[in-house]
DRENDO-1510 file (C-alpha; in Angstrom, 1 decimal, always signed):
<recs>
REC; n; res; u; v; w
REC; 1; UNK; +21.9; -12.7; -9.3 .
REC; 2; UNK; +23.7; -10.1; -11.4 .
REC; 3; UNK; +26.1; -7.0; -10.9 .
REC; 4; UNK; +23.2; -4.6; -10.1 .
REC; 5; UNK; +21.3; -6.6; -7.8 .
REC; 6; UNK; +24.4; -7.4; -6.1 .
REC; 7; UNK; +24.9; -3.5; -5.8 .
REC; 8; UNK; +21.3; -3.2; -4.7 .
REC; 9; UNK; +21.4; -6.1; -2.1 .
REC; 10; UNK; +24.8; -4.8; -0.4 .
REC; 11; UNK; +23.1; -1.2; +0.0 .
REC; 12; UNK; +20.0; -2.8; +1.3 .
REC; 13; UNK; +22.7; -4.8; +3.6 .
REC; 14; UNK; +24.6; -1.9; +5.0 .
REC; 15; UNK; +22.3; +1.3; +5.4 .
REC; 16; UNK; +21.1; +0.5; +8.4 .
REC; 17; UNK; +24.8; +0.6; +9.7 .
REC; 18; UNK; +24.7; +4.5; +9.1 .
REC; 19; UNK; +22.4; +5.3; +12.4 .
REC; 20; UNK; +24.8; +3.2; +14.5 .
REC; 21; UNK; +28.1; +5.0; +13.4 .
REC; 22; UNK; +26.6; +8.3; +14.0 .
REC; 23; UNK; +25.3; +7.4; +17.6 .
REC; 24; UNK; +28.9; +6.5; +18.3 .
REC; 25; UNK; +30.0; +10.2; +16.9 .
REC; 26; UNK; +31.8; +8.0; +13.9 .
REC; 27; UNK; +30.8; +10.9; +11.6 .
REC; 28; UNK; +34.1; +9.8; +9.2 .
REC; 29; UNK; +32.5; +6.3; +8.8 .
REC; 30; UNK; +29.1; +7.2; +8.3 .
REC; 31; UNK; +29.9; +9.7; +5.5 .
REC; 32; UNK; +32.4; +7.0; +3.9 .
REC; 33; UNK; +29.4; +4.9; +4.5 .
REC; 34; UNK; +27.0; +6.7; +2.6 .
REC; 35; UNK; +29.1; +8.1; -0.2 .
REC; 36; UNK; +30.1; +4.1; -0.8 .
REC; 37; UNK; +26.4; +3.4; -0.9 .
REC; 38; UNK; +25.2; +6.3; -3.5 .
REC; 39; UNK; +27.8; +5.4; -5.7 .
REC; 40; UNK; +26.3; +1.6; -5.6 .
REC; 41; UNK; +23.2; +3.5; -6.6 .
REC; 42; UNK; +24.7; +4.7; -9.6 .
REC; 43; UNK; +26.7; +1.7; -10.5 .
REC; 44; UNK; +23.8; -0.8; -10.1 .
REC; 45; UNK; +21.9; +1.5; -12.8 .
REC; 46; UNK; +24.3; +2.0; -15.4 .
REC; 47; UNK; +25.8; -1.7; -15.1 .
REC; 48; UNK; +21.9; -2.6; -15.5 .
REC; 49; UNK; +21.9; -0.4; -18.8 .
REC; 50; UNK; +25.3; -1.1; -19.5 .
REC; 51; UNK; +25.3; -4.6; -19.5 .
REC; 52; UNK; +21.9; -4.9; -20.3 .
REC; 53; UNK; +21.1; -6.2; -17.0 .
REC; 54; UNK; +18.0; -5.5; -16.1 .
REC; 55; UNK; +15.9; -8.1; -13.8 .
REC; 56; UNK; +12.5; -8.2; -12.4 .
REC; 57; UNK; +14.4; -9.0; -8.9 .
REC; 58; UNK; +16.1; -5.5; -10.0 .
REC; 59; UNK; +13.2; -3.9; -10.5 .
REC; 60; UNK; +12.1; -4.8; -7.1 .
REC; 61; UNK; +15.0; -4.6; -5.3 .
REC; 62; UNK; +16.9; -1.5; -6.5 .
REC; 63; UNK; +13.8; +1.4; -5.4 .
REC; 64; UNK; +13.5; -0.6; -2.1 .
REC; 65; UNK; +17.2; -0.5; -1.6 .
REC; 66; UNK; +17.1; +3.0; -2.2 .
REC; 67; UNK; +14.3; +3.7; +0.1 .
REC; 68; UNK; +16.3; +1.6; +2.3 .
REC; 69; UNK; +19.3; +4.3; +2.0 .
REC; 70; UNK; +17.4; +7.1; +2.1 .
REC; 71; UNK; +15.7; +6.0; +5.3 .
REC; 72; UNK; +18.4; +5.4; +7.2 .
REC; 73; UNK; +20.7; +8.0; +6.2 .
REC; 74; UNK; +17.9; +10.8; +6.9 .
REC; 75; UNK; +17.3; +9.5; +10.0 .
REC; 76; UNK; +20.8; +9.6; +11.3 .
REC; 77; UNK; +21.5; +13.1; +10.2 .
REC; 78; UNK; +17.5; +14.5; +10.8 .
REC; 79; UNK; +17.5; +13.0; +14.5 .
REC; 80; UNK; +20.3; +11.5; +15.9 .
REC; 81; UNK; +23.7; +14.1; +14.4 .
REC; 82; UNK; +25.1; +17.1; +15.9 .
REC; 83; UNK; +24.4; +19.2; +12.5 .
REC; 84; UNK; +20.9; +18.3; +11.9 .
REC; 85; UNK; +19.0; +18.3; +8.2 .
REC; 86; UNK; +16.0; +20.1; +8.2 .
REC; 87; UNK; +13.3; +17.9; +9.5 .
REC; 88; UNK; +10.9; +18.9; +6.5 .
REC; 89; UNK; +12.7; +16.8; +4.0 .
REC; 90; UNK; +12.8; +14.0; +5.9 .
REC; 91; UNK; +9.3; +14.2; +6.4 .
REC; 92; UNK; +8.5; +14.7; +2.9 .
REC; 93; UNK; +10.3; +12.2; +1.4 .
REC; 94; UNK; +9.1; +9.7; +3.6 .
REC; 95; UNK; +5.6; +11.1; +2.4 .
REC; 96; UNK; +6.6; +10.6; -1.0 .
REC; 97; UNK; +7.6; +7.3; -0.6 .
REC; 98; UNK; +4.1; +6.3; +0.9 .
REC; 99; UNK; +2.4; +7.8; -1.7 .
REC; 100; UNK; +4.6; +6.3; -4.6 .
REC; 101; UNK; +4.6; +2.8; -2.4 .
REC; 102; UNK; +0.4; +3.3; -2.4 .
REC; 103; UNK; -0.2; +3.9; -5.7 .
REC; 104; UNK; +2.3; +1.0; -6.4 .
REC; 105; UNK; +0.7; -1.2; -5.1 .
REC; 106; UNK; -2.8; +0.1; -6.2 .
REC; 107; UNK; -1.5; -0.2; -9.6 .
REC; 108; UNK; +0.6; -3.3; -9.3 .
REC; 109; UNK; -1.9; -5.6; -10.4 .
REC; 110; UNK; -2.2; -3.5; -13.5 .
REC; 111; UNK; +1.5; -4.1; -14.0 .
REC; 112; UNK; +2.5; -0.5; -14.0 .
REC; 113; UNK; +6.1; +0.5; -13.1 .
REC; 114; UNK; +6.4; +4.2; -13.6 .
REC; 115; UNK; +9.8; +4.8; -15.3 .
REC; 116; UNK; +12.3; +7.1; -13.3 .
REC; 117; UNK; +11.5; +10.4; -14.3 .
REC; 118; UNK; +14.0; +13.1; -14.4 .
REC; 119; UNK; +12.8; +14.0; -11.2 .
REC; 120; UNK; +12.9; +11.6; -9.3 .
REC; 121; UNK; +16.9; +12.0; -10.2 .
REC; 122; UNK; +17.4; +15.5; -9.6 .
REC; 123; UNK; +15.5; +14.7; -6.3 .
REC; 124; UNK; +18.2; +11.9; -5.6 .
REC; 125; UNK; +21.0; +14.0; -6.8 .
REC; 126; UNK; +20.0; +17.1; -4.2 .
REC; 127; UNK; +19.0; +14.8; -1.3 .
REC; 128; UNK; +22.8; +12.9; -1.8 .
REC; 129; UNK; +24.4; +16.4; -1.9 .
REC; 130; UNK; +22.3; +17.6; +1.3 .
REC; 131; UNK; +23.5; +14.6; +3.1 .
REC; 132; UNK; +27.1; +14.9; +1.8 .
REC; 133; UNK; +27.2; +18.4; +3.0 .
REC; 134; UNK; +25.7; +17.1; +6.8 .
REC; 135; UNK; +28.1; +14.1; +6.8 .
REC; 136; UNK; +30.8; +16.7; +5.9 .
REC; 137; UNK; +29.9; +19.4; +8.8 .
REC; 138; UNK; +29.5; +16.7; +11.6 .
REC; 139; UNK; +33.6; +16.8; +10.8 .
REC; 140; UNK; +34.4; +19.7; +10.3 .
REC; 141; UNK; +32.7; +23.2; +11.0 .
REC; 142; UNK; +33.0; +25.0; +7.2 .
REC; 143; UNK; +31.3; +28.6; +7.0 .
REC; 144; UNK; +30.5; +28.3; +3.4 .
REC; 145; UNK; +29.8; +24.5; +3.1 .
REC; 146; UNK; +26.6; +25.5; +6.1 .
REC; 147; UNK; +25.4; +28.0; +3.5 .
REC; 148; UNK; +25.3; +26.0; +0.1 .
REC; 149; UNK; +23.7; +23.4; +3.0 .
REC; 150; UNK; +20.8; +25.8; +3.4 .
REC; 151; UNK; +20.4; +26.1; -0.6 .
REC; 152; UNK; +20.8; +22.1; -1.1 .
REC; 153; UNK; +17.8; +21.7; +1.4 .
REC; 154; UNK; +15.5; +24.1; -0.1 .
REC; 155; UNK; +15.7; +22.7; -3.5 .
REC; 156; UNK; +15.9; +19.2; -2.7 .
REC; 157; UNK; +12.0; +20.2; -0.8 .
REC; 158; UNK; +11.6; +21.5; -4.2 .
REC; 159; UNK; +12.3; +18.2; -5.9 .
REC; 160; UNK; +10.5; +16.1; -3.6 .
REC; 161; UNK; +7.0; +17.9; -3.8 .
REC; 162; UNK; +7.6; +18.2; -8.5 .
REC; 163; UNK; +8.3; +14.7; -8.2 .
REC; 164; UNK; +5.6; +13.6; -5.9 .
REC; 165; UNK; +3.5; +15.4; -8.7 .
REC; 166; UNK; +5.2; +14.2; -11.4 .
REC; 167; UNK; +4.6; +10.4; -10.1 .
REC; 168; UNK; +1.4; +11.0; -9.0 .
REC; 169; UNK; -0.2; +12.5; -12.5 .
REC; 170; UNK; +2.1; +9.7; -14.4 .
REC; 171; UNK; +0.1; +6.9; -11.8 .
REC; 172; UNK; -3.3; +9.3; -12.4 .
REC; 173; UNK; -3.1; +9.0; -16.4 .
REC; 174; UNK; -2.2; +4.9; -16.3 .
REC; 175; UNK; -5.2; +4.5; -13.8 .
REC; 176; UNK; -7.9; +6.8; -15.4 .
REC; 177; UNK; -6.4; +5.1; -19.1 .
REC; 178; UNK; -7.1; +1.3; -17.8 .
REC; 179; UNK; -10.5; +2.5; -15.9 .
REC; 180; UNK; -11.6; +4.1; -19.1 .
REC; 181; UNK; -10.7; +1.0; -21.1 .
REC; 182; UNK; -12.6; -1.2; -18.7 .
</recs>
């Protein structure tokens, strides 16, 4: 065990807390709850880099933890919050994530493990500032914060579906590479 899969294991740990604050209308702690747990999804990845940390436990752990996050914190602010996300990102994220967890597995035996793509992090970065916004207005009403919420949903679609394509063609050109070989 090692700083980043420490950070990984405590956000796989506490996500599914963020469903139960907002059924109790404790929007404060579920937005201090996820803002804690995307900034362990930084720090597990630059202390992985950083200090040259990286496992194959890490490997395993950090996307799962992340999906783990994701999960949890779209649920609570797709279904169960006063100022709902659009239910389309929800639903295509966790689309994604069945393709990308498919073709994982498919591929797994080839030992493929598609590097994060640029992406994949502008995906994260627009999904964390979508739910930031949502955690924010389940607080407080703010007229221009609801707009820039409209703009961080629609591109954050936009990132979901370039890097379900991006994944996909990088999984496609491994595959059709080891098939040819064979």
């Amino acid at each position: 065990m090692n700083i980043p899969n420490i950070l990984s294991l405590l956000r796989l740990i506490f996500s599914p807390f963020i469903p139960f604050f907002v059924i109790k209308d404790l929007y404060p702690f579920s937005l201090f709850l996820i803002i804690v747990l995307a900034i362990t999804d930084f720090l597990d990845g630059y202390f992985a880099r950083k200090l040259r940390a990286s496992t194959t436990l890490g490997k395993f752990l950090d996307p799962i933890a992340d999906k783990t996050f994701t999960f949890f914190a779209l649920i609570s602010y797709t279904f169960l919050s006063k100022v709902k996300l659009d239910t389309s990102i929800f639903l295509f994220l966790f689309l994604r994530d069945i393709l990308l967890i498919s073709g994982g597995l498919v591929l797994k035996k080839y030992n493929f493990v598609p590097n994060p793509s640029i992406y994949g992090k502008l995906t994260t970065f627009f999904v964390s500032l979508t739910l930031l916004s949502i955690g924010i207005l389940n607080i407080r009403q703010i007229e221009f914060l609801e707009m820039f919420l409209r703009y961080f949903e629609t591109i954050s679609i936009l990132f979901i579906l370039v890097s379900s394509i991006d994944y996909t063609l990088k999984g496609y050109s491994f595959y059709k590479n080891i098939i040819m070989k064979d």
